[in-house]
N, C-alpha and C positions, 0 to 999 in steps of 0.2 A: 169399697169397704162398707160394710154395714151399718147400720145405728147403733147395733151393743157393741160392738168393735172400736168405736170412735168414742163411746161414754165412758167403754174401759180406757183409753187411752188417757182421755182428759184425770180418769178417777188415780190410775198412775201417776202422773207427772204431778199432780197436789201432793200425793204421797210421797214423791220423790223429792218434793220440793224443786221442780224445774218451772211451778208458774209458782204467782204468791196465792195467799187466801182471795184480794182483790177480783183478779184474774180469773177464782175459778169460781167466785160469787156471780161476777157478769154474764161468766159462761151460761153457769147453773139455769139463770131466768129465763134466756134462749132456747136453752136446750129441754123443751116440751117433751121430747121423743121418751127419756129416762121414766115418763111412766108408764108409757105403753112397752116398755120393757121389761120394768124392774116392777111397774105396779105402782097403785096410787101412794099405799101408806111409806113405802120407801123415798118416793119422792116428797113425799111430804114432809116426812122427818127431815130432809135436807131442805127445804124450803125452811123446816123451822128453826133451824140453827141459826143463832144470835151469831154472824161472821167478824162482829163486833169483838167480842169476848178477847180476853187473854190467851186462851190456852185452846181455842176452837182445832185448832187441828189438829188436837189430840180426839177431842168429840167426833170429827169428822173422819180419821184413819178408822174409829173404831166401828161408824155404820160403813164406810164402802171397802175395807181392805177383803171381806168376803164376794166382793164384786170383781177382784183385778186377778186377773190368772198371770199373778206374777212370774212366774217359769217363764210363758212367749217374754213378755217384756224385758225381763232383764235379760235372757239369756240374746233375744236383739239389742238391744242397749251393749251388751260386752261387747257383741261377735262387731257390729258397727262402731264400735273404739279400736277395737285389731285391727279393722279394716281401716278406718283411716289414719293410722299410724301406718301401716304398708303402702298406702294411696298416697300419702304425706297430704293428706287434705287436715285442715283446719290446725290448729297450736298444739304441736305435741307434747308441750309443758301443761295446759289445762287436761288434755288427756291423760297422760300419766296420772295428772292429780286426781282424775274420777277413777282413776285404775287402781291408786292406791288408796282411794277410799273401799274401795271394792274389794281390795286386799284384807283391811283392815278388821271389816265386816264380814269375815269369813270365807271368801273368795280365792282361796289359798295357792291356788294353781296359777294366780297374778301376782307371785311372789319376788320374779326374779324383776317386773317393772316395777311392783311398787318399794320395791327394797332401790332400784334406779331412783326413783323420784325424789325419796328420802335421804341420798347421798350426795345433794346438789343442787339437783333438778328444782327441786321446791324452794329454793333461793333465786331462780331465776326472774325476769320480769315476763310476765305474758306478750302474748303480742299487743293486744287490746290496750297493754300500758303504754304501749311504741312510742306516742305522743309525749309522752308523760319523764322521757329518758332523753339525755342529747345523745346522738343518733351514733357515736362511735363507742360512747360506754355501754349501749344501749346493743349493739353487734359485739363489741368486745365479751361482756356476760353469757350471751349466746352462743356465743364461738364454741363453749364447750357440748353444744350439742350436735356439731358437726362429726366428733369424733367418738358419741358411744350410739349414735343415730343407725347405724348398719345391726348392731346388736341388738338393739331394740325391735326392730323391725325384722329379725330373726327371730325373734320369740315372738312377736304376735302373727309371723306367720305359721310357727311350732303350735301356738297356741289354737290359733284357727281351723289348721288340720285337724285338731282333734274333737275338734265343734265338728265340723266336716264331716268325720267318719262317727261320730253320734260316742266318741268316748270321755269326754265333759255333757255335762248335761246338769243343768240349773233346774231346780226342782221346786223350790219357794225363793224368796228373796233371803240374801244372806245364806244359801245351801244349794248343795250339789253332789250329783254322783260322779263316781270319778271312776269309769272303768281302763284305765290304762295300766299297763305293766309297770310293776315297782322303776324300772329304769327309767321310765320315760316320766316319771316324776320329780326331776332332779330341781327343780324350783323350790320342790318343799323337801325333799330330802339332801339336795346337795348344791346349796345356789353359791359359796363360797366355788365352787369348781367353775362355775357358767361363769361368774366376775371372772375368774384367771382366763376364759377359754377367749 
């Protein structure tokens, strides 16, 4: 992976809020390469930001969000939440919950999971609380994802497919093309039918 490949990465996930401001202040000082890429006065402007401030990462979205070809990342960031809901790798209750933030944000074709997450799901403990639970109320709460777990995982692999065959397709953050036939839409035109099915 290249040097602008890995600066865009780090310049995403501050945006996305997956590191804090900290995190991507310690990076910043390391990361020399950002001018031989982006040029001195860009980097400089980021060197000049007070990380201090209250409100810096509003100062900060505004110089690099022309930096991050949001389309690759989000549209990996989804397809790699499908996938590990079909994988069963990692908390399918924190995924959901990025699914329905994703929803929420315009995403609309993650209708029929974050419409899931909101009818339950989002009352559950994570795993990461596991400790934090005695261990039979703690599976008892769970328990209920044993049995909408097969559905789930039926639509992100419906959903996947159409990544696959290039008929979703993320285009900024928050937006998307949607070339599928009206049937195969039924998340945003018919998701009360997909609960009954």
């Amino acid at each position: 992976m290249n040097s602008k490949t890995n600066i865009q990465k780090q310049f995403y996930k501050i945006y996305k809020g997956q590191i804090s401001i900290s995190e991507f202040e310690d990076w910043l000082y390391k990361a020399q390469e950002i001018e031989s890429v982006y040029g001195n006065d860009f980097y400089f402007n980021l060197l000049d930001l007070d990380y201090r401030k209250k409100h810096i990462k509003n100062e900060l979205e505004k110089l690099i969000e022309m930096k991050i070809p949001f389309d690759e990342f989000e549209q990996t960031r989804i397809i790699s939440l499908l996938e590990n809901i079909i994988n069963e790798e990692g908390d399918i209750v924190e995924i959901l919950e990025q699914l329905y933030d994703g929803y929420c944000s315009g995403y609309y074709f993650l209708g029929y999971l974050g419409v899931s997450y909101v009818t339950g799901i989002d009352a559950l403990p994570k795993l990461q609380q596991k400790d934090e639970w005695d261990k039979n109320e703690f599976d008892s709460k769970r328990e209920i994802l044993n049995s909408i777990k097969p559905k789930i995982i039926n639509e992100a692999m419906r959903l996947l497919s159409f990544f696959q065959k290039g008929l979703i397709k993320i285009t900024v953050v928050n937006d998307y093309i949607d070339y599928r036939k009206e049937e195969e839409r039924i998340e945003i035109n018919n998701i009360e039918r997909m609960f009954q099915e």
